[in-house]
C-alpha positions as CSV (number, residue, x, y, z in Angstrom):
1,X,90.2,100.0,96.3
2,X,89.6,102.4,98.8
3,X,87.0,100.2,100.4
4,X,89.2,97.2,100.9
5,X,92.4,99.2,102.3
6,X,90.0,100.8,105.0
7,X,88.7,97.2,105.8
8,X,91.5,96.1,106.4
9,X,93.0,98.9,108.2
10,X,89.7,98.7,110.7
11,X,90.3,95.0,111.6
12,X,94.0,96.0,112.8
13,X,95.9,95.3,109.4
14,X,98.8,98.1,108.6
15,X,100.1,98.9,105.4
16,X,103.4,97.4,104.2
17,X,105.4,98.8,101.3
18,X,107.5,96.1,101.2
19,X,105.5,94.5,98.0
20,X,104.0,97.3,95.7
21,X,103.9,98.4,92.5
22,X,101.0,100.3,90.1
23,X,100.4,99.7,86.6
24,X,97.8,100.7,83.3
25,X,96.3,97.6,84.3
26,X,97.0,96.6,87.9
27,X,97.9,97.0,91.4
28,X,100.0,95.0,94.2
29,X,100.3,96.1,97.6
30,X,100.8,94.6,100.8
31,X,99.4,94.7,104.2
32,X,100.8,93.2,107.7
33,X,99.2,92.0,111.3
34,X,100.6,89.9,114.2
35,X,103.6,88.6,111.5
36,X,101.4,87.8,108.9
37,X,101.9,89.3,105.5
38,X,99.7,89.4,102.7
39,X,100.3,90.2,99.2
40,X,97.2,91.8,96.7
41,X,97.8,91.2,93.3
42,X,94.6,93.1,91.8
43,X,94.7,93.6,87.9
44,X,92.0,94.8,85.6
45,X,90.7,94.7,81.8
46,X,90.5,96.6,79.6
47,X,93.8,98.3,81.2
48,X,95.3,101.6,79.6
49,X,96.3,101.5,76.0
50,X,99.2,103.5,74.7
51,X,98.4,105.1,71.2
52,X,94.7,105.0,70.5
53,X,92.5,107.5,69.4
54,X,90.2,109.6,71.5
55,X,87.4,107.7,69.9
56,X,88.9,104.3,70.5
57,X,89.1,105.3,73.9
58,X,85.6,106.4,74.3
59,X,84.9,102.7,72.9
60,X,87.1,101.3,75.1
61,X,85.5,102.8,78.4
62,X,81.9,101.5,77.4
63,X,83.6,97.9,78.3
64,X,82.5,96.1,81.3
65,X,85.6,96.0,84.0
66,X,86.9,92.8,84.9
67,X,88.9,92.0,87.7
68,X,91.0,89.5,89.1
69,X,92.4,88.9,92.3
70,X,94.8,86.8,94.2
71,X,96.1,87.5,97.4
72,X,99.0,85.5,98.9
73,X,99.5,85.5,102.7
74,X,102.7,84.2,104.6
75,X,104.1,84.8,108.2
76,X,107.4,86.6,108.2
């Protein structure tokens, strides 16, 4: 995540915290240039898992990290 907010904040793009929220699972945030919003919806799996055992999670973290993304832009 790092790498994509720094990105963006080199081409001129400034944080908004108008849309954002964190999750076990996922991320929104927003970013803003010359009007233009845009909205990161970023959520991964496996997320966090309330309740397992230390060796369920162990399991759990040997799964490969998928991620999906959408990112909706609008001018404001």
């Amino acid at each position: 995540m790092s790498d994509l907010y720094k990105a963006l904040e080199k081409n001129g793009w400034n944080t908004s915290y108008e849309y954002s929220a964190d999750g076990p699972d996922g991320t929104v945030f927003s970013y803003i240039k010359n009007g233009v919003t845009c909205v990161f919806e970023i959520n991964w799996s496996p997320g966090h898992i309330d309740g397992l055992t230390k060796e369920e999670e162990e399991e759990l973290e040997k799964e490969p990290v998928t991620y999906d993304v959408t990112i909706y832009c609008f001018i404001k």
